[in-house]
C-alpha positions as CSV (number, residue, x, y, z in Angstrom):
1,X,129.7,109.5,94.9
2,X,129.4,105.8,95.9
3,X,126.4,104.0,98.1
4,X,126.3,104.2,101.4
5,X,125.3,100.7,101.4
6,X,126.7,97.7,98.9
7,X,124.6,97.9,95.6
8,X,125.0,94.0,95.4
9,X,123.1,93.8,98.5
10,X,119.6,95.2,96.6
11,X,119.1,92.7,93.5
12,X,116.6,95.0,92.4
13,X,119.0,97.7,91.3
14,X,120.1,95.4,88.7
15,X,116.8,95.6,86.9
16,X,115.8,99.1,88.0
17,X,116.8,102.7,89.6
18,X,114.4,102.7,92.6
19,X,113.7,105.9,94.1
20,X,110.8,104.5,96.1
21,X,111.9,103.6,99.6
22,X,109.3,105.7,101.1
23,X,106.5,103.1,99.3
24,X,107.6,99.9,99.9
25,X,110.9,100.0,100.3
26,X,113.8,97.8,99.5
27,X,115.6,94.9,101.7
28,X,118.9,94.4,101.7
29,X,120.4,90.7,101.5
30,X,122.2,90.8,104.5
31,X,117.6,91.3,106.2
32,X,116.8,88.6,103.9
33,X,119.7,86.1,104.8
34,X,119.0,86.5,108.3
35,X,115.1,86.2,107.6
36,X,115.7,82.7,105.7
37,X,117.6,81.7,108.7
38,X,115.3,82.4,111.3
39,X,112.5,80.6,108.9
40,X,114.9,77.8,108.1
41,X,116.4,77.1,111.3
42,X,113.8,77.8,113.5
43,X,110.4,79.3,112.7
44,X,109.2,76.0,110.9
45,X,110.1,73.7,113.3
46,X,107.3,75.2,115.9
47,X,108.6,74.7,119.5
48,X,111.8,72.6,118.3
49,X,114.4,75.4,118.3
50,X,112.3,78.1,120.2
51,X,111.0,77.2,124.2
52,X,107.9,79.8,125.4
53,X,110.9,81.8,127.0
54,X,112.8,82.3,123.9
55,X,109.6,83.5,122.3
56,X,109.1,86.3,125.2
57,X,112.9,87.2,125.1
58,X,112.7,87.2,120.8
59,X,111.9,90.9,121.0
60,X,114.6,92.0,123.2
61,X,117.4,92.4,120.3
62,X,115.0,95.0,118.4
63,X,113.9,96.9,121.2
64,X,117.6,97.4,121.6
65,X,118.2,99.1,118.7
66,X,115.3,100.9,119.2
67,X,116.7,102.7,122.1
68,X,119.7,103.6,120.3
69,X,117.7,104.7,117.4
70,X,115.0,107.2,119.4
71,X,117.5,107.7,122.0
72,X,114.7,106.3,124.6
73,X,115.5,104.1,127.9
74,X,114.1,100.5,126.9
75,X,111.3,100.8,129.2
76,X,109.6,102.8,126.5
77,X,110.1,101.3,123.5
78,X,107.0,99.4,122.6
79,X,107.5,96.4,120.0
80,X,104.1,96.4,117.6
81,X,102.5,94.9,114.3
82,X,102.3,97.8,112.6
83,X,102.5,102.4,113.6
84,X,98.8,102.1,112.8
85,X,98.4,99.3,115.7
86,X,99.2,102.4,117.8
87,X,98.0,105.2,116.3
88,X,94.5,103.3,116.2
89,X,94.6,103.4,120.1
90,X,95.8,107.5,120.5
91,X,92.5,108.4,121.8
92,X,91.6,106.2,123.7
93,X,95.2,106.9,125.5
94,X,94.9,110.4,125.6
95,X,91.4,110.6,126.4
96,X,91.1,114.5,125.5
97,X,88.3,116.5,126.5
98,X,85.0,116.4,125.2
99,X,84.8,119.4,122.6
100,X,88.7,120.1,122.7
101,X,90.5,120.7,119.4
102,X,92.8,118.5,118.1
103,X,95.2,119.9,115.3
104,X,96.3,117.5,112.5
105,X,97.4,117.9,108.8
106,X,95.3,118.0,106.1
107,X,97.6,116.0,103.4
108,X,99.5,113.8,106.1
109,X,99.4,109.8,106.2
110,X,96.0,108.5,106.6
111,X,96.7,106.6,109.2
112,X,97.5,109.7,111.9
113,X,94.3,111.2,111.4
114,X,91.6,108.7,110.9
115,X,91.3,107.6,114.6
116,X,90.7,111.5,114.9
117,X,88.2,111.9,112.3
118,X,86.5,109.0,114.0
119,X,86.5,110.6,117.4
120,X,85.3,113.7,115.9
121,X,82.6,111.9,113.8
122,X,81.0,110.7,117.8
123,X,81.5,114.8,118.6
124,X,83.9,114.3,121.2
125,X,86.3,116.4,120.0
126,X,86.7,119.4,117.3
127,X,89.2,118.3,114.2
128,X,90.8,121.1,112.7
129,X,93.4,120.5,109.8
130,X,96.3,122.6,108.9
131,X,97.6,122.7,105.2
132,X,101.2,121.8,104.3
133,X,101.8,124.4,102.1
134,X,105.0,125.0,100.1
135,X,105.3,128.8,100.5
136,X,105.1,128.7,104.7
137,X,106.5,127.0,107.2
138,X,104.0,123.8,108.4
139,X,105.6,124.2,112.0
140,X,105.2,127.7,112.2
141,X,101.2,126.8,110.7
142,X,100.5,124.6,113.1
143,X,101.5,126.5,116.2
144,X,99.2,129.6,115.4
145,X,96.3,127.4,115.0
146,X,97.3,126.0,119.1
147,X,95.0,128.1,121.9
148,X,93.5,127.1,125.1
149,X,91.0,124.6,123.1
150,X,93.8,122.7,122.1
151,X,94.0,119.1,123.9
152,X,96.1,117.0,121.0
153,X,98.4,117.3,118.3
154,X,99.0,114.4,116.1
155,X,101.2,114.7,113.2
156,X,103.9,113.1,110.9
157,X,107.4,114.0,111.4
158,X,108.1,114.0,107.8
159,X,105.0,114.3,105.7
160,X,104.6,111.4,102.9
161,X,103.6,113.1,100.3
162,X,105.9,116.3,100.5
163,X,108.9,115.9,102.0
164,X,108.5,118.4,104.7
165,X,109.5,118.1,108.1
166,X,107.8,119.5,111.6
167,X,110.5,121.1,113.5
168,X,108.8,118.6,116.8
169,X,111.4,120.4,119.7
170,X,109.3,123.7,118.4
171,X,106.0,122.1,118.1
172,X,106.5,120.9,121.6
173,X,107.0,123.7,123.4
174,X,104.0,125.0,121.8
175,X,101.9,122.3,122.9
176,X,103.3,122.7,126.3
177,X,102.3,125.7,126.9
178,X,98.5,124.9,126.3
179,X,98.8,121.5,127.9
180,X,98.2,119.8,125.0
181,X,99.7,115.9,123.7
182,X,101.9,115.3,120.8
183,X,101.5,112.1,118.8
184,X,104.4,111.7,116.1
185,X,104.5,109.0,113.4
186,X,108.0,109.4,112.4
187,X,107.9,106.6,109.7
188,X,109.0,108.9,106.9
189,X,112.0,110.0,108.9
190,X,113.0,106.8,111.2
191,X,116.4,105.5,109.5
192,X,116.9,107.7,107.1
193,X,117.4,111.1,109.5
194,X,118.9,111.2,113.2
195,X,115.8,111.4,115.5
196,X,115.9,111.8,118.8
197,X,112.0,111.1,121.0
198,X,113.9,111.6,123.9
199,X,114.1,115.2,123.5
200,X,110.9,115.5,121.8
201,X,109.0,114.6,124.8
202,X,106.3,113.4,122.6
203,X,103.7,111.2,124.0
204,X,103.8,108.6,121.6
205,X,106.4,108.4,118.7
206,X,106.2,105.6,116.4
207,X,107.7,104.2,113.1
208,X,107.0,101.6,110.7
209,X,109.4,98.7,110.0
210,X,109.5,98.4,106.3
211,X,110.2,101.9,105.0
212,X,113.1,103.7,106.0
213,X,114.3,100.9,108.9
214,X,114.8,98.6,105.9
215,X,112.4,95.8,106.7
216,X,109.8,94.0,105.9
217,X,105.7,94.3,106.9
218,X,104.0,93.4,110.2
219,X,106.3,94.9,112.3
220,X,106.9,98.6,113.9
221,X,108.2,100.3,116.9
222,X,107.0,102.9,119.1
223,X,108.6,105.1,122.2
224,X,106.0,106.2,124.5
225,X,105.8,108.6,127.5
226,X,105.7,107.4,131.2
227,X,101.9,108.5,131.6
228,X,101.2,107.0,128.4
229,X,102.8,103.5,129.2
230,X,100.6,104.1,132.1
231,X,97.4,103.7,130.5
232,X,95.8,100.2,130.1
233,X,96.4,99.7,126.2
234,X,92.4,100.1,124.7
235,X,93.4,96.8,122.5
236,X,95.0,94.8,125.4
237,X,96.9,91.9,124.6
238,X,98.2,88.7,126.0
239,X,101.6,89.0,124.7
240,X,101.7,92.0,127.6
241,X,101.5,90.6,130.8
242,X,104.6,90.7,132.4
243,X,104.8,86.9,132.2
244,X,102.3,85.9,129.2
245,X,102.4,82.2,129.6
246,X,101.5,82.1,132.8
247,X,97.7,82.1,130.6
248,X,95.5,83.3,133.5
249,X,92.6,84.5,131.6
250,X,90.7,85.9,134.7
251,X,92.8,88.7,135.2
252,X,94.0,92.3,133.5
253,X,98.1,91.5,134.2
254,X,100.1,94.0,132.4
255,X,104.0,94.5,132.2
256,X,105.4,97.8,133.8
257,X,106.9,98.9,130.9
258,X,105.7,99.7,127.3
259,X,105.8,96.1,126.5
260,X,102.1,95.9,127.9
261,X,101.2,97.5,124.2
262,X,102.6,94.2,122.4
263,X,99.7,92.1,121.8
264,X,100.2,89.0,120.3
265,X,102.5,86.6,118.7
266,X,103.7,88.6,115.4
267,X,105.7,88.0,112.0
268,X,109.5,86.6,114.0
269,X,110.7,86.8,110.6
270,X,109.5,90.7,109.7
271,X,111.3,91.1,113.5
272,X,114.2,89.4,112.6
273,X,114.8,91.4,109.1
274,X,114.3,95.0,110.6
275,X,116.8,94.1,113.6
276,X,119.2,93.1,110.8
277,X,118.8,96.0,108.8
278,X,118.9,98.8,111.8
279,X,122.1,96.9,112.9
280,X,123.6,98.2,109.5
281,X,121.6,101.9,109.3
282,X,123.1,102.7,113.4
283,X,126.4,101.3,111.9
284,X,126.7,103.5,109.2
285,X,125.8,106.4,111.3
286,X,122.1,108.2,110.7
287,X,124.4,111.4,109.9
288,X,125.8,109.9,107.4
289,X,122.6,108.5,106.3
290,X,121.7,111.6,106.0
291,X,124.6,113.1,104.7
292,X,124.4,111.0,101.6
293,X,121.2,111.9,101.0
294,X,121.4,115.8,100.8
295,X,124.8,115.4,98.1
296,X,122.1,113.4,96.2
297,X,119.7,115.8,96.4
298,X,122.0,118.4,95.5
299,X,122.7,116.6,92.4
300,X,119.4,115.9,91.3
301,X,117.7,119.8,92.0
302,X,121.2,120.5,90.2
303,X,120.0,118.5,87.2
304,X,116.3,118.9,87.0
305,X,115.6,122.6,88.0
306,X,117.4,123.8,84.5
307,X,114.1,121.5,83.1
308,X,111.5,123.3,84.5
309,X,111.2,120.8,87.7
310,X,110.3,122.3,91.2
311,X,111.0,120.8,94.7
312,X,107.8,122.0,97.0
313,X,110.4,123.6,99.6
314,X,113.3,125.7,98.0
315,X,116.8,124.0,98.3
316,X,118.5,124.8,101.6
317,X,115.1,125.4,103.0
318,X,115.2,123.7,106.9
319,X,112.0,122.3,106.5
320,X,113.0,120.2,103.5
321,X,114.1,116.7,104.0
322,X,116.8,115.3,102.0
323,X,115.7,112.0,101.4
324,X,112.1,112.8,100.3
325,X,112.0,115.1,97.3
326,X,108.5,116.3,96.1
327,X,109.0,117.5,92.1
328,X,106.3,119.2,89.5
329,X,106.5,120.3,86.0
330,X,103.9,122.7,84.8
331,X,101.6,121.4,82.5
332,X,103.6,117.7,83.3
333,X,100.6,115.8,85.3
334,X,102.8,113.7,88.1
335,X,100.9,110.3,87.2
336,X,102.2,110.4,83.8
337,X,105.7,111.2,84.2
338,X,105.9,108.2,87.1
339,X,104.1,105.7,84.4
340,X,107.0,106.6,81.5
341,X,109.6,106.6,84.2
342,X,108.4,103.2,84.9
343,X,108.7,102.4,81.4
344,X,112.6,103.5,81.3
345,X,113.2,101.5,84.6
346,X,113.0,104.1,87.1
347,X,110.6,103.5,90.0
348,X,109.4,106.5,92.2
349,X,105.6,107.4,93.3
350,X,103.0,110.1,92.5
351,X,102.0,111.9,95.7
352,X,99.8,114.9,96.4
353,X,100.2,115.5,92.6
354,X,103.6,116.0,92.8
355,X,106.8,113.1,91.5
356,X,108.2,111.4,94.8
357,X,111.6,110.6,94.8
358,X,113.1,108.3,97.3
359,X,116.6,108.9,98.1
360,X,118.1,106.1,99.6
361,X,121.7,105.1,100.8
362,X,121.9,102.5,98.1
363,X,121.3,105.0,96.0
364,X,124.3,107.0,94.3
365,X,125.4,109.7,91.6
366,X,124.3,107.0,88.3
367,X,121.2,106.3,89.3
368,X,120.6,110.4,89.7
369,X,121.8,111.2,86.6
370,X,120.0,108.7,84.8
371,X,116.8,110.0,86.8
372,X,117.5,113.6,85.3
373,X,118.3,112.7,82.2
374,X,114.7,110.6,81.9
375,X,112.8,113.9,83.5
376,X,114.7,116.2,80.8
């Protein structure tokens, strides 16, 4: 089974197997190339190669393959520093109730639920968590938990730590019926499975760059709903006025699209990198990104199960996501085995006590088998 994309792109696979694209994740040459280039041939020489209306128009190229990647109309793809940048600002946005309920859950990314627990912390609103466990559906979890008291969801699409992914479409229609908002950070499933925030009707979607997308920090992107981009962003910034160097600091000018959420100048060279590496993920085809990663999975359950190893969901299971793969061993504590797979060269992560493996399209049958035959 070959990589989906060139080995000799990724440097680092000749020193390691890396199975950790959900961590930090790996950049391809062609990202870095076109990252040296921008710093080379432009970024360094200030104002030389780049006028104030190239800087405006610099964000246009990702933003386009943002659309094609959410399968959102431009007007709602917001260009940020980082899905926290975002997420920070959910409650301010959707301004729920005082005393309403918002559902979150319990083991997802820090990052979705601590602008919640602050909110709660002030008692405007009731936090209730929901467990991800791996003997019942998370979707099916989370919608008995939504009543009339519900005003917010706000969850991961794919969770970190487990590999498990909220069937949204379902979710939604749930919320719907209560009026309630859905926030989704798909970071853990942006680039590496089709997604599609158009038909989520989510209120605010949003991925980080350097994960999945294939780039490098300080940058994200986010698809938002038409009341949302209808809000004045809580953390306003000059970068969204509709024309920001016109510099009039006496006045609240804000773009009619979602570019009124960018805020400031940010890292052209993380923007240039991401653009770069999403041009080759929507070229490959995100079903084939996907594709590749479910044969690799197959090989690898194939190979560690007759060892004792467990995936949290059972294989074939819907809410299991090829790419993330959540093992344990009894009596095999998850931070040692990922410290002596480090030793033999193999890089993955311990999460939610449980080995983390990262299945990438770089990624192909060798490096599996060598994986398996370190966890025998």
């Amino acid at each position: 089974m070959p990589p989906l994309l060139a080995r000799s792109d990724y440097p680092t696979l000749q020193e390691a197997r890396y199975f950790n694209q959900a961590s930090l994740g790996l950049i391809g040459t062609p990202a870095v190339a076109a990252m040296h280039d921008l710093l080379d041939r432009v970024a360094r020489h200030g104002n030389l190669h780049m006028s104030d209306d190239d800087e405006v128009a610099f964000l246009d190229g990702l933003r386009e393959r943002a659309t094609r990647l959410f399968a959102v109309d431009e007007s709602r793809i917001a260009t940020l520093t980082s899905a926290s940048e975002l997420l920070s600002q959910a409650p301010q946005l959707l301004s729920p109730p005082a005393g309403s309920k918002v559902i979150a859950v319990a083991t997802d990314f820090p990052a979705i639920t601590r602008p919640w627990l602050r909110l709660a912390e002030r008692g405007d609103c009731a936090l209730e968590f929901v467990e991800d466990r791996p003997e019942s559906d998370l979707t099916a979890d989370l919608v008995a938990r939504i009543d009339s008291r519900t005003s917010v969801v706000a969850v991961g699409w794919v969770q970190y730590a487990t590999g498990t992914v909220i069937d949204v479409p379902g979710l939604r229609a749930a919320a719907d019926a209560v009026g309630a908002r859905l926030v989704v950070d798909a970071t853990q499933g942006a680039g590496a499975i089709p997604s599609d925030a158009g038909g989520w009707r989510a209120d605010i979607v949003v991925s980080s760059g350097y994960k999945w997308l294939g780039g490098h920090g300080g940058v994200a992107i986010g698809a938002l709903a038409p009341r949302v981009i209808a809000e004045t962003p809580p953390l306003a910034g000059w970068m969204g006025a509709p024309s920001p160097f016109d510099f009039d600091a006496t006045v609240l000018s804000l773009a009619d699209s979602a570019r009124r959420f960018t805020q400031a100048t940010m890292s052209y060279v993380s923007v240039i990198g991401v653009t770069k590496a999403m041009d080759q993920l929507l070229a490959a085809g995100l079903d084939s990104v996907e594709h590749h990663a479910r044969r690799l999975e197959d090989l690898l359950l194939d190979g560690v199960e007759q060892h004792g190893w467990q995936p949290f969901h059972l294989r074939g299971s819907p809410a299991a996501a090829p790419h993330i793969v959540s093992l344990t061993r009894p009596g095999e504590p998850a931070d040692r085995a990922v410290s002596r797979l480090r030793d033999e060269g193999i890089i993955c992560s311990s999460r939610g006590g449980r080995v983390r493996v990262s299945l990438a399209p770089y990624n192909d049958e060798h490096d599996v088998a060598d994986l398996v035959a370190a966890l025998a």
